[in-house]
PyMOL commands that place a pseudoatom at each C-alpha (Angstrom):
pseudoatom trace, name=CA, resn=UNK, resi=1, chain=A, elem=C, hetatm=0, pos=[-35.298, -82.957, 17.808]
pseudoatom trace, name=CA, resn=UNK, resi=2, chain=A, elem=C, hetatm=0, pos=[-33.494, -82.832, 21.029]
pseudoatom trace, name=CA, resn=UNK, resi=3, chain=A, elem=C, hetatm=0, pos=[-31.661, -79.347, 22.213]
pseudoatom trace, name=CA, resn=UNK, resi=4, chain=A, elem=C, hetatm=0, pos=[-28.369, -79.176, 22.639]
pseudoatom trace, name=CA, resn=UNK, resi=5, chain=A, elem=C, hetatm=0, pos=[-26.888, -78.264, 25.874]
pseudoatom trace, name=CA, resn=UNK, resi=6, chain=A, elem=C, hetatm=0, pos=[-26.405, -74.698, 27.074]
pseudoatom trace, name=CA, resn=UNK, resi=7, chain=A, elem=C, hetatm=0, pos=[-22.448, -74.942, 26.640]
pseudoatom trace, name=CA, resn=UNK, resi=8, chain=A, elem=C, hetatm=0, pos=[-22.705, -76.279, 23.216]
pseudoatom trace, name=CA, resn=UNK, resi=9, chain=A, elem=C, hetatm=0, pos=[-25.059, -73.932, 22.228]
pseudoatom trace, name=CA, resn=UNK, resi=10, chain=A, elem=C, hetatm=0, pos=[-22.713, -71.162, 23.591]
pseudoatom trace, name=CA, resn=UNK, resi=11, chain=A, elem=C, hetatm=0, pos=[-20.036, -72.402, 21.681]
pseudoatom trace, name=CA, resn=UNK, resi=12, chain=A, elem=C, hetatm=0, pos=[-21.862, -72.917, 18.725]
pseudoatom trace, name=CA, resn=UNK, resi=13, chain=A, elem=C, hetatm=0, pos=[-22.398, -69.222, 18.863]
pseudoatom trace, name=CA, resn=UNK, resi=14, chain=A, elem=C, hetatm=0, pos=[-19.225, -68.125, 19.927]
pseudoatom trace, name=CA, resn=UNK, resi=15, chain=A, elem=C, hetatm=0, pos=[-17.430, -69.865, 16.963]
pseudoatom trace, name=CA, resn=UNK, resi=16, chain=A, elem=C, hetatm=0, pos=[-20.340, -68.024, 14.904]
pseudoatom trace, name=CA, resn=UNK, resi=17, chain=A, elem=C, hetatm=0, pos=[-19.002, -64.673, 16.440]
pseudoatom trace, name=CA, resn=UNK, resi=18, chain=A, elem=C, hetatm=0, pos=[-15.533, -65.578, 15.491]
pseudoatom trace, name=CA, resn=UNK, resi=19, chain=A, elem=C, hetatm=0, pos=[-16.515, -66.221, 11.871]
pseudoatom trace, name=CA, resn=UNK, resi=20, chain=A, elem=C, hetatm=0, pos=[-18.556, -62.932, 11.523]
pseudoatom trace, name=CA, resn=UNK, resi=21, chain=A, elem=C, hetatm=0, pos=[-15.851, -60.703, 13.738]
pseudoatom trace, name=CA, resn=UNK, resi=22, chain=A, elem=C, hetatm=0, pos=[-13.078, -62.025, 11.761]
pseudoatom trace, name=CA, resn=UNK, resi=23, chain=A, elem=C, hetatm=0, pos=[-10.915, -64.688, 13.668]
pseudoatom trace, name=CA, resn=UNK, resi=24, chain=A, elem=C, hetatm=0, pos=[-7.645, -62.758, 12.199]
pseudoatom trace, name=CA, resn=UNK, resi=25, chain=A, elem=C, hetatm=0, pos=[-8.493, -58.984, 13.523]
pseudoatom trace, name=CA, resn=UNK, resi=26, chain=A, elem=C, hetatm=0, pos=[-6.496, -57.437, 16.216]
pseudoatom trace, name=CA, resn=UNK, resi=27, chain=A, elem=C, hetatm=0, pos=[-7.256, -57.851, 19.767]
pseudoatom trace, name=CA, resn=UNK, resi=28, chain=A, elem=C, hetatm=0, pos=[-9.366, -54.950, 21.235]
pseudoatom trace, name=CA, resn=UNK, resi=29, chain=A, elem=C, hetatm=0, pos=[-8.852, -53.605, 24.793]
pseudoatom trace, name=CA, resn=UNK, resi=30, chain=A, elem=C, hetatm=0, pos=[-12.651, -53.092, 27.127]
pseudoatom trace, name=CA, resn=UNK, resi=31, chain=A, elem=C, hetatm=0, pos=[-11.518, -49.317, 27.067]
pseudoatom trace, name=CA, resn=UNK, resi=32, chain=A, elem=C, hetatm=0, pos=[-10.813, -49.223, 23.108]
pseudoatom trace, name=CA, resn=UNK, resi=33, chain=A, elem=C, hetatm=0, pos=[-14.218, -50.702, 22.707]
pseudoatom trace, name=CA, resn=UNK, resi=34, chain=A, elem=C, hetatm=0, pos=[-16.164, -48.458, 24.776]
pseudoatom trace, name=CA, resn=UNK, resi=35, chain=A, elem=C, hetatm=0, pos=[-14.671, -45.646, 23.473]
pseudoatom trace, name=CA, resn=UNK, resi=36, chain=A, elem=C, hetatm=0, pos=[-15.680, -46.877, 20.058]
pseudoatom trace, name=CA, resn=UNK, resi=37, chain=A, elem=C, hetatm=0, pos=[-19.276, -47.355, 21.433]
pseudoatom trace, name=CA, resn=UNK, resi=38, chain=A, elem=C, hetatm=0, pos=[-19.492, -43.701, 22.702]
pseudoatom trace, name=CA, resn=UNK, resi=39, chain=A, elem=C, hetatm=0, pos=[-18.061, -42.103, 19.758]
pseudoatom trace, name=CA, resn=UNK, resi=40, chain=A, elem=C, hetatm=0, pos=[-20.387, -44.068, 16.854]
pseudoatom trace, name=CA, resn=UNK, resi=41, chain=A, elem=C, hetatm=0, pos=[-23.043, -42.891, 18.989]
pseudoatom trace, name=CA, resn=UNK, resi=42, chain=A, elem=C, hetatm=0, pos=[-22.361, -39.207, 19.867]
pseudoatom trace, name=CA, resn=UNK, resi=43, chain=A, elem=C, hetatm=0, pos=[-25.304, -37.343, 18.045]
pseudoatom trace, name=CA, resn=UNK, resi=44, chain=A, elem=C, hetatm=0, pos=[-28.128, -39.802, 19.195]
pseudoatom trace, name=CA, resn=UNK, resi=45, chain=A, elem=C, hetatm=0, pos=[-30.714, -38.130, 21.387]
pseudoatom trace, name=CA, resn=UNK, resi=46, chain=A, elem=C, hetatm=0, pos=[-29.438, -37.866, 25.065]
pseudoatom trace, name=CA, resn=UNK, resi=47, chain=A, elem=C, hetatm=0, pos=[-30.925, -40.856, 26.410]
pseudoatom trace, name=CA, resn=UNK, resi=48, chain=A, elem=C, hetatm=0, pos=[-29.750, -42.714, 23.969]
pseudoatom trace, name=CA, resn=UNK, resi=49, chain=A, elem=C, hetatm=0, pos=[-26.024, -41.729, 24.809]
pseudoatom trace, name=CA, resn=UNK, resi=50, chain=A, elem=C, hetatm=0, pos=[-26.989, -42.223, 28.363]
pseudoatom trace, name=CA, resn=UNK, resi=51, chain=A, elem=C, hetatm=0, pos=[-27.537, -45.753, 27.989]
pseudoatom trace, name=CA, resn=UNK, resi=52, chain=A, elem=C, hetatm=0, pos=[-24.323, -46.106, 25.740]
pseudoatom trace, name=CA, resn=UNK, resi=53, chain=A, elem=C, hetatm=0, pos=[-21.935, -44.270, 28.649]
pseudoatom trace, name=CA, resn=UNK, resi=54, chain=A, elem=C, hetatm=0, pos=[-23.288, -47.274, 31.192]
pseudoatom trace, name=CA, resn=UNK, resi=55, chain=A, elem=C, hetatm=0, pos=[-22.454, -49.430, 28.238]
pseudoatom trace, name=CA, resn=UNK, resi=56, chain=A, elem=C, hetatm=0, pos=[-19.307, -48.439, 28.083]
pseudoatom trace, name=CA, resn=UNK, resi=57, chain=A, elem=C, hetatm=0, pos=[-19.009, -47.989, 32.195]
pseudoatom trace, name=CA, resn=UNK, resi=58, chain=A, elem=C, hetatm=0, pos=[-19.914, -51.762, 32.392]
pseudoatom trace, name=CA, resn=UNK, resi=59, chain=A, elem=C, hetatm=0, pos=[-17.551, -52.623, 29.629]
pseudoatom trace, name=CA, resn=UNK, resi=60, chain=A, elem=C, hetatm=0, pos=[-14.542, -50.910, 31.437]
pseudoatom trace, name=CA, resn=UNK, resi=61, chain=A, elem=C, hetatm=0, pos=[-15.398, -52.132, 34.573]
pseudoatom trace, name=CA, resn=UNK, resi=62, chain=A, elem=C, hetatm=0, pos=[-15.997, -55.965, 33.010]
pseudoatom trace, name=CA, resn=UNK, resi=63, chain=A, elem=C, hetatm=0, pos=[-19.772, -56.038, 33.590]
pseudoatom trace, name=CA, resn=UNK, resi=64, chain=A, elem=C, hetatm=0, pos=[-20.289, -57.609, 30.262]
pseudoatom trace, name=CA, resn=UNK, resi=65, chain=A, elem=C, hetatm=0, pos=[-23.504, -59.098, 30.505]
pseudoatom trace, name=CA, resn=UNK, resi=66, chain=A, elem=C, hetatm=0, pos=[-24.796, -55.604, 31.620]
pseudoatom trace, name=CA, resn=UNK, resi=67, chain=A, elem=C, hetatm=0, pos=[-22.782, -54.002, 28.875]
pseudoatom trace, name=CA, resn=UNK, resi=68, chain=A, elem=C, hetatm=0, pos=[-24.469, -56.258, 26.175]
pseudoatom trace, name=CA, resn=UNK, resi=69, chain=A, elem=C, hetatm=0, pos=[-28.063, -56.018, 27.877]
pseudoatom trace, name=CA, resn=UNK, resi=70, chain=A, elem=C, hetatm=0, pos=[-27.804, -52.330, 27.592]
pseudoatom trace, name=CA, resn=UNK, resi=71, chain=A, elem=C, hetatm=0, pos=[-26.847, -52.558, 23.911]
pseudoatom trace, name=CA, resn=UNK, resi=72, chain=A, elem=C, hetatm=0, pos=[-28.970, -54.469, 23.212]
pseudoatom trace, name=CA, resn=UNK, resi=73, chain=A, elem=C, hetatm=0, pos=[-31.570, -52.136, 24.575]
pseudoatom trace, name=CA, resn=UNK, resi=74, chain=A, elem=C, hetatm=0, pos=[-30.139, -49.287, 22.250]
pseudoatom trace, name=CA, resn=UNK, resi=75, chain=A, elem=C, hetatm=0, pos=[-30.176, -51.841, 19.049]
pseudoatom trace, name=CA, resn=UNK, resi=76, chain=A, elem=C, hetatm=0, pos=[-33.813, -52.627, 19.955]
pseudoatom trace, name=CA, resn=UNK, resi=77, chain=A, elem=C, hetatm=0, pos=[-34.920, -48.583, 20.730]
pseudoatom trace, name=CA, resn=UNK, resi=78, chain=A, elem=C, hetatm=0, pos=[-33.329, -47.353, 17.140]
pseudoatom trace, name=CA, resn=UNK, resi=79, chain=A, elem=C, hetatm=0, pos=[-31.959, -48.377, 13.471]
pseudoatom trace, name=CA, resn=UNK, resi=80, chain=A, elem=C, hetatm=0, pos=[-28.112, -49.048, 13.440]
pseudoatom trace, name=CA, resn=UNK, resi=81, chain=A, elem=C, hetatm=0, pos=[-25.801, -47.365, 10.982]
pseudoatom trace, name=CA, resn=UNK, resi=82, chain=A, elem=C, hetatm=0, pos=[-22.652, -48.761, 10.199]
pseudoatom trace, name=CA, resn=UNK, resi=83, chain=A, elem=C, hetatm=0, pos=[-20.611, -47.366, 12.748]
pseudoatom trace, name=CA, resn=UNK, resi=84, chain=A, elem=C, hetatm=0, pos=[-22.773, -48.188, 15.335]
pseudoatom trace, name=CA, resn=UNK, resi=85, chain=A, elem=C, hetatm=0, pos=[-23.130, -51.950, 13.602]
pseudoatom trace, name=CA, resn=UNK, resi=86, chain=A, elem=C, hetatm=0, pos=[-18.970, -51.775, 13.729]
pseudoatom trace, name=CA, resn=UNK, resi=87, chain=A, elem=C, hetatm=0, pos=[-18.779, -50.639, 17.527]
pseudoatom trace, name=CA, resn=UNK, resi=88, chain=A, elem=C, hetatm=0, pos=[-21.474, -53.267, 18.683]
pseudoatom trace, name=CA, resn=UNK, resi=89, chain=A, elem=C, hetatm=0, pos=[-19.440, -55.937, 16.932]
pseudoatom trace, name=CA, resn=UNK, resi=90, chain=A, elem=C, hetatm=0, pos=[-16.417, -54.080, 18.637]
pseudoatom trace, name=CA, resn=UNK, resi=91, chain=A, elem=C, hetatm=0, pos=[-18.475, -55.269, 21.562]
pseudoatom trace, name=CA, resn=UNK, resi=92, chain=A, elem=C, hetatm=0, pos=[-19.211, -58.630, 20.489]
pseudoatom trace, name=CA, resn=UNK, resi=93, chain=A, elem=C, hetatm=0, pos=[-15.729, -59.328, 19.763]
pseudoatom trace, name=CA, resn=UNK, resi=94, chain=A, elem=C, hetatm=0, pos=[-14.124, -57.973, 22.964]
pseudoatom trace, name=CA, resn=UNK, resi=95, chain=A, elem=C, hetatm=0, pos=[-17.004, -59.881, 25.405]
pseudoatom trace, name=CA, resn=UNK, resi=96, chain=A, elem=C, hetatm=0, pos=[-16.239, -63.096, 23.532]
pseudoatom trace, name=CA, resn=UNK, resi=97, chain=A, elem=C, hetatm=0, pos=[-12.377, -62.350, 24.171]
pseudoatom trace, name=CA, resn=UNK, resi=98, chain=A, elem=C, hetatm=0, pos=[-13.302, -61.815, 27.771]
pseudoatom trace, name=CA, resn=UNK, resi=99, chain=A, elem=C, hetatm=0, pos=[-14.823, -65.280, 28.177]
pseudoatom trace, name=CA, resn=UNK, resi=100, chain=A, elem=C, hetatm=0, pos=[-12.291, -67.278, 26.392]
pseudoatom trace, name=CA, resn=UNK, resi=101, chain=A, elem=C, hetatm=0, pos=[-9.874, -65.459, 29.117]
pseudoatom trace, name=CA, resn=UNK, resi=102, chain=A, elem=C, hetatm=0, pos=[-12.128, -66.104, 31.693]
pseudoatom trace, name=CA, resn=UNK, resi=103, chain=A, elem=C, hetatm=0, pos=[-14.844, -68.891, 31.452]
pseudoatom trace, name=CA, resn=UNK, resi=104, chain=A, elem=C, hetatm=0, pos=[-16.174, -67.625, 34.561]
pseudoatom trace, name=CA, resn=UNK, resi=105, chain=A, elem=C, hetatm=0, pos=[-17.908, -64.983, 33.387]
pseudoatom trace, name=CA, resn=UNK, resi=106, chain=A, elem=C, hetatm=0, pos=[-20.122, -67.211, 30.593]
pseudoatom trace, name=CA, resn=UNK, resi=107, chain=A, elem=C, hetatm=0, pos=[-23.299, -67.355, 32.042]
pseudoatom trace, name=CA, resn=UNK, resi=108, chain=A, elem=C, hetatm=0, pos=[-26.589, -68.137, 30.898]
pseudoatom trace, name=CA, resn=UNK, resi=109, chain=A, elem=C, hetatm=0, pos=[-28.086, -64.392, 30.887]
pseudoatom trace, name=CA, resn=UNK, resi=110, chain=A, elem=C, hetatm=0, pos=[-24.484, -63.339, 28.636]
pseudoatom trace, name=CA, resn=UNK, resi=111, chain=A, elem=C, hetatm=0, pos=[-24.826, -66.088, 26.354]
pseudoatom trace, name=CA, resn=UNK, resi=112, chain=A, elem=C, hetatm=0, pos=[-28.691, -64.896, 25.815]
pseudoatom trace, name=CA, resn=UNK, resi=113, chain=A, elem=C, hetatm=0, pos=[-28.185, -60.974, 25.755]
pseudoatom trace, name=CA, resn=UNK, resi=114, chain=A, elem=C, hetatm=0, pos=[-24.726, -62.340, 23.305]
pseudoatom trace, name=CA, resn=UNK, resi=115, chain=A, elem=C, hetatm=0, pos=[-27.102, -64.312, 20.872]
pseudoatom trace, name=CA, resn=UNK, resi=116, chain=A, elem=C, hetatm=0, pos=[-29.768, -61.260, 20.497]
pseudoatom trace, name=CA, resn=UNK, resi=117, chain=A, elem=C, hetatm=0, pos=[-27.352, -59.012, 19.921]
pseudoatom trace, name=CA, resn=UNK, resi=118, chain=A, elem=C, hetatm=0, pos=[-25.086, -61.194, 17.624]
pseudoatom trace, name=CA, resn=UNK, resi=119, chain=A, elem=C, hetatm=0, pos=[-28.838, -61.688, 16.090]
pseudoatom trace, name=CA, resn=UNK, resi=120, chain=A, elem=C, hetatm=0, pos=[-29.704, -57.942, 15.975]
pseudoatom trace, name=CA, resn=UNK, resi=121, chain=A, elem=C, hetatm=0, pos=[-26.075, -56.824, 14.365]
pseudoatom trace, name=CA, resn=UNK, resi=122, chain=A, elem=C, hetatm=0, pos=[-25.317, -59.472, 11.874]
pseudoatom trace, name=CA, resn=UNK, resi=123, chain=A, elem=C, hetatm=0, pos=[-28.734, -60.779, 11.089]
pseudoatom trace, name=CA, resn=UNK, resi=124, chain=A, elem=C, hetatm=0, pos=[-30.045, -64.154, 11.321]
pseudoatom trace, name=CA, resn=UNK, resi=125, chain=A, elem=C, hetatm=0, pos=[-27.446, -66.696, 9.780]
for i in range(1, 125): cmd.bond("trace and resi %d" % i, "trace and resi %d" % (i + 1))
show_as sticks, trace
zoom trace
């Protein structure tokens, strides 16, 4: 079976994230999303929330592939309630907003730190 190109695969998975973010919710500002990060996260153990402010710093300053990397490193370290599953698909949803904005910010290592945390929040579909 042949693989499909990179940009079909990261629009295959980008339509996914629509489907499982809800294509109807309201748009969500880089700032409204970090904030949601740091707050589902405020009584983690200090490290944790460490790596969650630099989340959110990258967020604001529109460093998403180091924003999702990082989550994704948080996901990985700990279980996820549901606030924390809601603020990382905050995430999910404002990255993918980013890109449709700006194509120039898909690359390959945001479309791979994108799928594991797509992968880690909603499961394997």
């Amino acid at each position: 079976m042949k693989k499909l190109p990179l940009q079909v695969q990261w629009l295959l998975m980008m339509a996914a994230v629509a489907v499982t973010a809800g294509c109807g919710s309201k748009s969500t500002s880089a700032k409204v999303a970090a904030e949601q990060l740091q707050q589902s996260y405020e009584k983690t153990d200090a490290p944790i929330k460490q790596e969650v402010a630099q989340a959110s710093a990258a967020l604001q300053n529109g460093n998403y592939a180091q924003a999702v990397i990082t989550m994704n490193r948080v996901a990985q370290a700990q279980a996820m309630d549901e606030a924390q599953k809601k603020a990382l698909g905050t995430l999910i949803q404002q990255t993918r907003q980013a890109v449709q904005q700006n194509p120039k910010l898909n690359s390959p290592e945001l479309y791979k730190a994108m799928s594991t945390l797509v992968t880690r929040v909603h499961g394997e579909n």
